[in-house]
N, C-alpha and C positions, 0 to 999 in steps of 0.2 A: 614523271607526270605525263599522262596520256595529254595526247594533241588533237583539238579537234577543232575542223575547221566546217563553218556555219555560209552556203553561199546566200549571195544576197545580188538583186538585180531589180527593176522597178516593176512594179505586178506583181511582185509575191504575195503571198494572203499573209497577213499581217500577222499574225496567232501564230503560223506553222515556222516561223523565221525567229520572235520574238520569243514563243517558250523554249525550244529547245536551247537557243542561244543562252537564256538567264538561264535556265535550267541546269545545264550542264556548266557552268562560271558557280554556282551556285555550288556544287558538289566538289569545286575545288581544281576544272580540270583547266588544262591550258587553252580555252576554245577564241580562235577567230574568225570575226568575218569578214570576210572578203567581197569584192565585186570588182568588175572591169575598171572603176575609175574610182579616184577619192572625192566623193562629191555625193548630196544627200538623192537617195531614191526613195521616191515614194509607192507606199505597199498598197496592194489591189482596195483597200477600205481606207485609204488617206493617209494611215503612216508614216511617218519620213525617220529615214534611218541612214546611217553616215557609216562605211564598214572601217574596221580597223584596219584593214591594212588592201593595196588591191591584186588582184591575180596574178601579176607582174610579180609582185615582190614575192609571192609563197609558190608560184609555178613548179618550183623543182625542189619544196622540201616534201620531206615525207610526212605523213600525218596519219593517227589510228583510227580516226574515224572521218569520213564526210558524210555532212548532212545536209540536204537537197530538197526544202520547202517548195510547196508547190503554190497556186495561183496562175497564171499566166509567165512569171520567169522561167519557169522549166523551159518554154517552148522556146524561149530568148538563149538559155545557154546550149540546147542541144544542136545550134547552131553555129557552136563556138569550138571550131576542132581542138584548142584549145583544151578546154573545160571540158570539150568530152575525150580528149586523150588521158585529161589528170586525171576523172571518173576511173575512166579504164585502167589507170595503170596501179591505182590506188585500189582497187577491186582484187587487181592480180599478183596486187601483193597483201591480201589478205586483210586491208584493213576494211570496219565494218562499216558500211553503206548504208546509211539509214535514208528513205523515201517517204514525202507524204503529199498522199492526193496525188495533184498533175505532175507530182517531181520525176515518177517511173520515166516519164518520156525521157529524162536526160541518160537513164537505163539504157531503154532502149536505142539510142543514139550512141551509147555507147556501148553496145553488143554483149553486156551482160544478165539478161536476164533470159536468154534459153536455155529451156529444160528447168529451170527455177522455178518455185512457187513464191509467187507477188501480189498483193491486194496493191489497188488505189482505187480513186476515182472510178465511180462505173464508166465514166464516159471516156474512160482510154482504154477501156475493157477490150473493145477490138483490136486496140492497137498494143496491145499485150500479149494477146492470142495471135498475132500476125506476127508477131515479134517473135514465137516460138516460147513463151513465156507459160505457166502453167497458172492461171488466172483463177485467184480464190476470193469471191466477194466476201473472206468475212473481214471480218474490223481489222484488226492486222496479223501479220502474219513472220516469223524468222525463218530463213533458212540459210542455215549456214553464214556465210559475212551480211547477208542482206535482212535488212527489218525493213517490213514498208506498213505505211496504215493508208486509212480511206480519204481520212477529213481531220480537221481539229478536235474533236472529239474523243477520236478512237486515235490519237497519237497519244493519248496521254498514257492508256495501259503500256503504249511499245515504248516511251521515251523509259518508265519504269526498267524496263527489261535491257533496255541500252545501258542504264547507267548502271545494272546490278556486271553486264557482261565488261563494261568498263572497268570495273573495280576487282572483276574476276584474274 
């Protein structure tokens, strides 16, 4: 059973944290989330959500996929050498990295996204392109381990494409 682990921190947009999470539990996989403490965070539009388990306790397993909601959390963990070492190490060993929206930033915090082609947010679109990142504003976009989208919206065709590479 593939392993996927959902972060969770307070700011995240509520949609980008909440559908892939049911979405991929849904299709039967082993997904948790996770965040720095066991205690309820509340999401950029007022949700509160409580993660299964916190960074501590999955720090050093392995997992097939991480998935990296965006809102204002992103800007919260690319702060966290932490959480952008698991990123990193988890990237380099192949498992697939899904982004949406502000989430690129923890990418780029965590120095994989050059020479790669990435959609998010227009408004980190600089900091994409500064990152050495190969910046495509459409809706979403794969390359290789990385799927990223723009918005809530346009995650729903990549979540599609995540769970079909899940099951591949």
């Amino acid at each position: 059973m593939k392993k996927i682990i959902v972060l969770l921190e307070k700011m995240v947009e509520d949609s980008e944290f909440l559908y892939p999470y049911l979405r991929l539990k849904e299709e039967g996989f082993d997904v948790v989330s996770v965040a720095p403490e066991n205690k309820e965070y509340q999401g950029k539009i007022g949700l509160s959500f409580k993660p299964d388990k916190t960074f501590d306790q999955v720090k050093n397993e392995q997992f097939d996929a991480v998935v990296i909601p965006g809102g204002y959390a992103p800007d919260i963990w690319r702060r966290d050498e932490e959480i952008v070492g698991f990123v990193k190490r988890h990237h380099e060993a192949g498992a697939i990295i899904v982004s949406i929206c502000h989430g690129p930033w923890l990418m780029i915090s965590a120095g994989i996204v050059k020479g790669r082609k990435v959609t998010a947010s227009s408004a980190i679109k600089d900091d994409l392109i500064n990152a050495g990142a190969d910046y495509e504003g459409v809706d979403w976009i794969e390359d290789g381990n990385l799927l990223t989208s723009t918005n809530p919206k346009t995650m729903l065709p990549m979540m599609k494409r995540f769970v079909e590479r899940l099951k591949s």
